[in-house]
N, C-alpha and C positions, 0 to 999 in steps of 0.2 A: 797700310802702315806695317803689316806683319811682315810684308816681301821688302821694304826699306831697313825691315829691323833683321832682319836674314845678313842681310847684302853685308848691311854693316858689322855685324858679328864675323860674316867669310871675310870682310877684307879686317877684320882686326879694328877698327876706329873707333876709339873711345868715345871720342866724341861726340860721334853719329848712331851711337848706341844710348848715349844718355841722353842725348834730344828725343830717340824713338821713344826710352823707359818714359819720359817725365810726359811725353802724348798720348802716350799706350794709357800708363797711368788715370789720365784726366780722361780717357773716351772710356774704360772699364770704370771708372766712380762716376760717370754716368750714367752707365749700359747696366748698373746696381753690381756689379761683380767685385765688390771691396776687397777680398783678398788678394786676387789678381792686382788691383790696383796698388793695393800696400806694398807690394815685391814690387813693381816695377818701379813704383816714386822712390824704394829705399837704394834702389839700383840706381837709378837716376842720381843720387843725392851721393853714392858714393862713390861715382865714377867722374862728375861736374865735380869731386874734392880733390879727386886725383891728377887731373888733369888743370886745377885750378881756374874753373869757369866759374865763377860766385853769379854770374846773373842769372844762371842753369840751373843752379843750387839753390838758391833764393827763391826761385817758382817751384822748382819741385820739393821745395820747404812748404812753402803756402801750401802747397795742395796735397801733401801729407795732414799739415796739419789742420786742413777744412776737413778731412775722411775721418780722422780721428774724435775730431767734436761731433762731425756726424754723430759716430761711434758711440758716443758719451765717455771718451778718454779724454777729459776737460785736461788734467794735469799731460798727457802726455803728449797733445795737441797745442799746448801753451807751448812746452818747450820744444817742439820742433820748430814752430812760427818764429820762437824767441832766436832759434839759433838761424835761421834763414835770415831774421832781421843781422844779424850779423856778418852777415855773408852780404847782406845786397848794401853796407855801408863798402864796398870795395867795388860794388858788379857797376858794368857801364850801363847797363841799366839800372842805374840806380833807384830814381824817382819812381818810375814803372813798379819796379819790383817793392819797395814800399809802402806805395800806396794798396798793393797787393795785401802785404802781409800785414799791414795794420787792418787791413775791414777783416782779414780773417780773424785777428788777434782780437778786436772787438766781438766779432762774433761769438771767439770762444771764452770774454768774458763773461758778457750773456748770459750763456748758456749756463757758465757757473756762477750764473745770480751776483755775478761782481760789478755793478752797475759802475761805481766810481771809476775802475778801471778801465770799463767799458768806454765810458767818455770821456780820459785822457787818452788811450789811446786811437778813438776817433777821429780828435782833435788833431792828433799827431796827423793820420790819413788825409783830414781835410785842407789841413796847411801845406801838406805837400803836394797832394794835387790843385791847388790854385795857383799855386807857387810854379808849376811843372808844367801848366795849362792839362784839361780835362784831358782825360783817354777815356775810349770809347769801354773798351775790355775794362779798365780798375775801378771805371764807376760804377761796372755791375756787379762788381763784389762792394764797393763801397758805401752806395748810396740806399740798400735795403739795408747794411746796418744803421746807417743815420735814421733811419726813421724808425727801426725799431728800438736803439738809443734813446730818440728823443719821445717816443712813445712811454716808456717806462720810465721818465722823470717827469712826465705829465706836461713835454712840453710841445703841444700837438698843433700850436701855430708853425714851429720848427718842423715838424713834421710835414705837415701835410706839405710845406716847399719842399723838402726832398722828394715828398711823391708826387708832385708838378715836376720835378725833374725827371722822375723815370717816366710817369706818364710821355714829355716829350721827346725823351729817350726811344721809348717804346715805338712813337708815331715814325720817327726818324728812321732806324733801323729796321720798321717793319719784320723784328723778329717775333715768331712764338714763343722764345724765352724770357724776351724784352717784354712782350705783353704779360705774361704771368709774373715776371717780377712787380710787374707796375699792379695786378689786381691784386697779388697778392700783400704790397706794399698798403692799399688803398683799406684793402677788408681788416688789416691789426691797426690803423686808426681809426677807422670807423668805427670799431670793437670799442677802440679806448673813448670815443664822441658818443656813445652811448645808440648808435645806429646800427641797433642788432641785424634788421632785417635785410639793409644792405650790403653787413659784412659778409652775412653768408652769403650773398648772391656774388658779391665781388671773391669771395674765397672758394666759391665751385667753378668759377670762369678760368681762376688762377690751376684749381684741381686739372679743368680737363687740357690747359693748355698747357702743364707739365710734364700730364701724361700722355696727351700726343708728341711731345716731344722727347719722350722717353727719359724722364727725367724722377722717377719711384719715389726716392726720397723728397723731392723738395710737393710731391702730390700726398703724401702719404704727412708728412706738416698740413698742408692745407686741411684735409680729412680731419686730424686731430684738432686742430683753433677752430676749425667749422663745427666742431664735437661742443666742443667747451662754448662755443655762444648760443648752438642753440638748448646746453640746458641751463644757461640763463634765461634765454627765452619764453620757454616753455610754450611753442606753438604745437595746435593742433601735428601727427605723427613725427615733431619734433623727437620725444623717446624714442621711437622707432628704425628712425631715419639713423639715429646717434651709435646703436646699437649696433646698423648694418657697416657704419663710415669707421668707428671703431675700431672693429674684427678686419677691415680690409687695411685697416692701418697697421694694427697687429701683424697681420701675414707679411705686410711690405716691411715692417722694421727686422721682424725675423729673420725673413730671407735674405735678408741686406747686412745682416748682423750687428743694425743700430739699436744702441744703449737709449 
């Protein structure tokens, strides 16, 4: 990627430069390098304006604005997603890029405890991908906000179909990403079904299969809800264990420079 993002910078091509930023971007907010990542989506987002790509701009709008909730910049993460949704009413990928930035825009209601907004703009996500037929890529931003949606309105029959969706998701694709979304989907309703002892086993499966897949932030979540069920629990070196999952969550949100 860095020798295609060369090439494209010697020969001048806007174009081919904000395709590399908005990649560059999503493989360093993987790799945990968030800074890096933030300059490259905001290069991305400002060179797809100039050249007037909106469906270029509309993903590297999502994916600004999932680093920033990462982050805990709930407000400034709103309005990046808000202004990408703008952008992908014009992009020819239209639907694609929607369904995109609604499970982000849910997510980052969420995360600021705006649940009613949460699940109109869900709603939104869902109508457009049935409408558009499924894709493989938006259901996996979409379908772990649905169940955690419908988790925090207690409504865990709702739920648990979406995570029969990623579950079969998961079989399908036979990814490592796929499989950890689906355990980690499966361990925050069992939390809310009152099946502590499963959650955590299903939310260390999701742990190690994030983190072999180099994925810090979304292992360093598991770490922390695995935190929180077992001192509900209270199993024999439950504290102990809590203690060590913690402190390693700590050092990951630090070095990641998650709020």
């Amino acid at each position: 990627m860095a020798h295609t993002y060369d090439t494209a910078k010697r020969m001048k091509a806007p174009r081919a430069i904000a395709l590399c930023q908005c990649f560059n971007g999503a493989l360093e907010f993987q790799a945990g390098h968030w800074r890096e990542a933030d300059a490259a989506l905001r290069e991305s987002i400002r060179l797809h304006r100039e050249i007037g790509a909106a469906s270029g701009e509309a993903l590297a709008c999502q994916r600004l604005g999932v680093l920033l909730t990462a982050r805990g910049d709930w407000e400034g993460g709103r309005i990046v997603i808000e202004e990408g949704i703008i952008a992908a009413e014009r992009a020819l990928l239209r639907a694609h890029c929607l369904v995109r930035l609604y499970a982000a825009l849910a997510r980052n209601h969420l995360e600021a405890s705006d649940l009613d907004a949460a699940e109109h703009t869900l709603g939104l996500g869902l109508e457009m991908s049935q409408r558009h037929g499924h894709c493989a890529s938006c259901d996996a931003l979409l379908l772990p906000a649905a169940v955690s949606v419908r988790v925090k309105q207690g409504n865990l029959q709702a739920a648990e179909m979406f995570c029969d969706q990623l579950e079969e998701a998961s079989v399908k694709y036979a990814s490592r990403i796929w499989v950890a979304m689906a355990r980690q989907a499966r361990a925050e309703l069992a939390a809310a079904q009152g099946k502590l002892d499963q959650a955590v086993l299903w939310y260390h499966e999701a742990y190690e299969n994030f983190t072999i897949a180099g994925n810090d932030y979304e292992a360093a979540r598991c770490l922390s809800a695995s935190s929180e069920i077992r001192l509900r629990r209270r199993a024999p070196r439950d504290e102990i264990i809590v203690q060590q999952a913690q402190a390693e969550a700590r050092e990951i949100y630090a070095r990641l420079g998650a709020g």
